[in-house]
C-alpha positions as CSV (number, residue, x, y, z in Angstrom):
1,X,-2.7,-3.1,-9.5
2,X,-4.6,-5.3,-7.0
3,X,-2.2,-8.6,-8.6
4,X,0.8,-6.6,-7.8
5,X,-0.2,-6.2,-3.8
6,X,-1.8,-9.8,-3.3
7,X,1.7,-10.7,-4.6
8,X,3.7,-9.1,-2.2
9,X,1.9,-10.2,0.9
10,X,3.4,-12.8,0.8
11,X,7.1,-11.9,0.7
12,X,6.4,-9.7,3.6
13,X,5.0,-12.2,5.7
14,X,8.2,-14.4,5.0
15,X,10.4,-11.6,5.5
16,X,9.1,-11.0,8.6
17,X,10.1,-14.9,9.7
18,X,13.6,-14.8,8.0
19,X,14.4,-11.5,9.4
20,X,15.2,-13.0,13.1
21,X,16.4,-16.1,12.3
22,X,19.5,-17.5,9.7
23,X,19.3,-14.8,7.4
24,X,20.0,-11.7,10.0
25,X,23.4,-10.9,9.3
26,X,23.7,-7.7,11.7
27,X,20.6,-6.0,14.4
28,X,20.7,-2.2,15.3
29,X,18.5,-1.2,18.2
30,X,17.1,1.9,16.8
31,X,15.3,2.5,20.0
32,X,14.2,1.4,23.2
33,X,10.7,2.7,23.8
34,X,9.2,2.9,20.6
35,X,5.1,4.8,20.2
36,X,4.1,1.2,21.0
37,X,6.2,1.0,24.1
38,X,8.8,-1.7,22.7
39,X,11.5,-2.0,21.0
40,X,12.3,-0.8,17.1
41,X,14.7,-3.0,15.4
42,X,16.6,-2.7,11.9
43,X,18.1,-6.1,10.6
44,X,20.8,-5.7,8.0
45,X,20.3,-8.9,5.8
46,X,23.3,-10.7,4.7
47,X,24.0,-10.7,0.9
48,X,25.6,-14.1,0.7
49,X,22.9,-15.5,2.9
50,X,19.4,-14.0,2.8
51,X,17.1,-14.0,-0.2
52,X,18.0,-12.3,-2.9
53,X,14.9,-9.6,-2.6
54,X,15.5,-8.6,0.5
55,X,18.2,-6.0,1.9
56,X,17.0,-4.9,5.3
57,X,14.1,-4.8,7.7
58,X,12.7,-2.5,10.3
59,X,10.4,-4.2,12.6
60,X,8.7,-2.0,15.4
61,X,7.4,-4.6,18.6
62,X,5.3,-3.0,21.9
63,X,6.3,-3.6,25.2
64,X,4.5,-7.3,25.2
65,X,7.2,-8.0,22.4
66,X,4.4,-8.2,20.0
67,X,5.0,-7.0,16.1
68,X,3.1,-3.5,15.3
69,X,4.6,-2.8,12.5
70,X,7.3,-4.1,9.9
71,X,8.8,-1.7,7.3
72,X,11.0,-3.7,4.5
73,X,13.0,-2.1,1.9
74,X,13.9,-4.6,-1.2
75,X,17.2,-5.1,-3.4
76,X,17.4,-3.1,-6.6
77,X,17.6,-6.8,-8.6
78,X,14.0,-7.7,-7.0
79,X,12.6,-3.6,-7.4
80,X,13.7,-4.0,-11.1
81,X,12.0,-7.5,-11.7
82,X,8.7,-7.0,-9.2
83,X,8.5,-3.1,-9.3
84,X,8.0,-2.7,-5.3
85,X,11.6,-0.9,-3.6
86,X,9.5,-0.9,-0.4
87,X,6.5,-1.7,1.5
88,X,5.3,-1.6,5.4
89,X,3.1,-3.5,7.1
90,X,0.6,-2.6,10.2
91,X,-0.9,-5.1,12.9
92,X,-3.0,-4.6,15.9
93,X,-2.3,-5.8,19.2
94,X,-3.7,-9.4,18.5
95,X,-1.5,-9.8,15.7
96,X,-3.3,-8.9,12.7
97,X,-2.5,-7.0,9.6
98,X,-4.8,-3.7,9.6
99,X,-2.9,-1.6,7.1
100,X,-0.1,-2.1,3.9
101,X,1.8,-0.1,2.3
102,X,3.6,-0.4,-1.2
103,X,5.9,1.8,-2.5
104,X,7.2,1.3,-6.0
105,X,10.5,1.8,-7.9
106,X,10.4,5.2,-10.4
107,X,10.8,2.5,-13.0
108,X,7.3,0.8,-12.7
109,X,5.8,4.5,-11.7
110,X,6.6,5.7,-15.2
111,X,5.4,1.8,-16.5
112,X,2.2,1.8,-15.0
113,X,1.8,5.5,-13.6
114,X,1.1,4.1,-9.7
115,X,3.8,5.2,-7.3
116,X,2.2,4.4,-3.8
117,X,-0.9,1.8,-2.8
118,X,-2.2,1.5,0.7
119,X,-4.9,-1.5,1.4
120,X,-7.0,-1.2,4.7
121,X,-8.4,-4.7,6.3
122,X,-11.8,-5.4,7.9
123,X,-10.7,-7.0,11.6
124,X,-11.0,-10.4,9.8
125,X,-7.7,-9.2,7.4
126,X,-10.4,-9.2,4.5
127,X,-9.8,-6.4,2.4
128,X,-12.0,-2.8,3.2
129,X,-10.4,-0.1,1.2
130,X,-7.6,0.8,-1.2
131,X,-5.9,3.7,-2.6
132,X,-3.5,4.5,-5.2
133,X,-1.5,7.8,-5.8
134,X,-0.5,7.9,-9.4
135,X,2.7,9.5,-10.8
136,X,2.7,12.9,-11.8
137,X,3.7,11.8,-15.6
138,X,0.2,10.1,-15.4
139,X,-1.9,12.6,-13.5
140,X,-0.7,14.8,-16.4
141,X,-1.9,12.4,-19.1
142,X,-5.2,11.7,-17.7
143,X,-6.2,13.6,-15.3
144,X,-6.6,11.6,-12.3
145,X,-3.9,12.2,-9.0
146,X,-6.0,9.7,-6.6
147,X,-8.0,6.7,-7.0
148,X,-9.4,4.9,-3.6
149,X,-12.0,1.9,-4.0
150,X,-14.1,0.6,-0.9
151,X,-14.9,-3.5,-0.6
152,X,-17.8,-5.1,0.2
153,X,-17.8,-8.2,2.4
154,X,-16.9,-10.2,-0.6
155,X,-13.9,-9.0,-1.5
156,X,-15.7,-7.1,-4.4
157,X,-15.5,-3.1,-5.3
158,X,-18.5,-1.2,-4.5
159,X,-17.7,2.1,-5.1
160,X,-14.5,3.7,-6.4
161,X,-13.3,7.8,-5.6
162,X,-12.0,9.3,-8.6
163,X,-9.7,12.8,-7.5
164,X,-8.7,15.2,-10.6
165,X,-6.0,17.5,-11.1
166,X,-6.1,21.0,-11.0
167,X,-6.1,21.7,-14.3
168,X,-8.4,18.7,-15.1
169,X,-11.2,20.5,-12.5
170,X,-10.6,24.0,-14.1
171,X,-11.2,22.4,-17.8
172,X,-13.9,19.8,-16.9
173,X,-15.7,21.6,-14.1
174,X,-15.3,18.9,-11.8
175,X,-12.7,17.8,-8.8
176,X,-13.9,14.5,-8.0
177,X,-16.1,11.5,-9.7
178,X,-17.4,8.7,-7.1
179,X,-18.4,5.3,-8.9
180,X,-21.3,2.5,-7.1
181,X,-21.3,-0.7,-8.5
182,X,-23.8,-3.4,-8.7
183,X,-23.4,-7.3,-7.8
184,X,-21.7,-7.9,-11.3
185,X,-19.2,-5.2,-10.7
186,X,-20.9,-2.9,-13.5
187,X,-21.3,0.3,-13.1
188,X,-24.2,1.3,-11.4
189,X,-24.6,5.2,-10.7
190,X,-21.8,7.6,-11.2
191,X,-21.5,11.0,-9.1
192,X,-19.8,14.2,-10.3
193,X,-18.4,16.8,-7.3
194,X,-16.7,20.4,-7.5
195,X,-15.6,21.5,-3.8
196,X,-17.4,18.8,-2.4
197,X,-21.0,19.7,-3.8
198,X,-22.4,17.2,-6.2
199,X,-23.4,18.9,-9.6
200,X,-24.2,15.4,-12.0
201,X,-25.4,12.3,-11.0
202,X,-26.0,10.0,-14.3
């Protein structure tokens, strides 16, 4: 799943270029004072002229003019081929990404069971955390409704939060299983939780 968000960094950080300048076929003022103190700005992209992936963009600025937040919604032809109908990125007020969000189509929900991913970034943009909300169809199958893994300064899991259904916890006795790894990414100790109280550690 990790492949499928590296990939779509970088159509957002294009986007965010084309959006204001030959692609923009039409810009709505959506309001004046935004939470950030700016403006909030949907561009309509032009079919005929803008990339084919793209069909609109919200981009959110504070009142230095400075991008805090850029929401993109894709074409059907790109959600079918890539599997992403949306994503939204966060910055900071220097300018850097501290948050992404990916939304995917039903199509590659069903496909690969994963319906939402959110990464989190260190100050230096390096990757700290990142969750995945599966699809009901596969929280059914095996079990699991929420999976978030933390990142070591290397860009390498260390642990990994493993949250069960319902009915998985009722069968299985357990709500939640937290994974550490070790410096090969094996792992190294595995924890077992029912409301929050560990009960196994193996």
């Amino acid at each position: 799943m990790r492949l499928v968000a590296y990939v779509m960094v970088a159509v957002i950080s294009l986007s965010s270029v084309w959006c204001r300048t030959a692609f923009a076929s039409k810009e709505n003022i959506i309001s004046d004072r935004n939470e950030f103190g700016g403006k909030t700005i949907e561009v309509i992209m032009d079919k005929d002229d803008a990339p084919h992936e793209i069909q609109k963009i919200l981009a959110t600025y504070d009142e230095e003019g400075k991008t805090r937040r850029t929401e993109i919604t894709y074409t059907d032809a790109f959600g079918s081929e890539k599997g992403v109908a949306r994503t939204i990125e966060y910055f900071d007020a220097n300018g850097n990404a501290v948050k992404r969000e990916y939304y995917y189509t039903e199509a590659f929900g069903n496909k690969k069971g994963v319906i939402r991913a959110t990464e989190h970034y260190y100050a230096n943009e390096k990757i700290a955390k990142a969750e995945f909300v599966y699809s009901d169809t596969f929280a059914k199958e095996k079990g699991v409704i929420r999976t978030v893994e933390y990142y070591d300064d290397n860009g390498k899991v260390a642990k990994a939060e493993f949250s069960y259904t319902d009915s998985f916890a009722t069968g299985e006795g357990v709500d939640k299983r937290i994974e550490y790894y070790d410096s090969d990414g094996k792992t190294a100790t595995r924890e077992f939780y029912r409301n929050n109280i560990l009960i196994k550690r193996e």
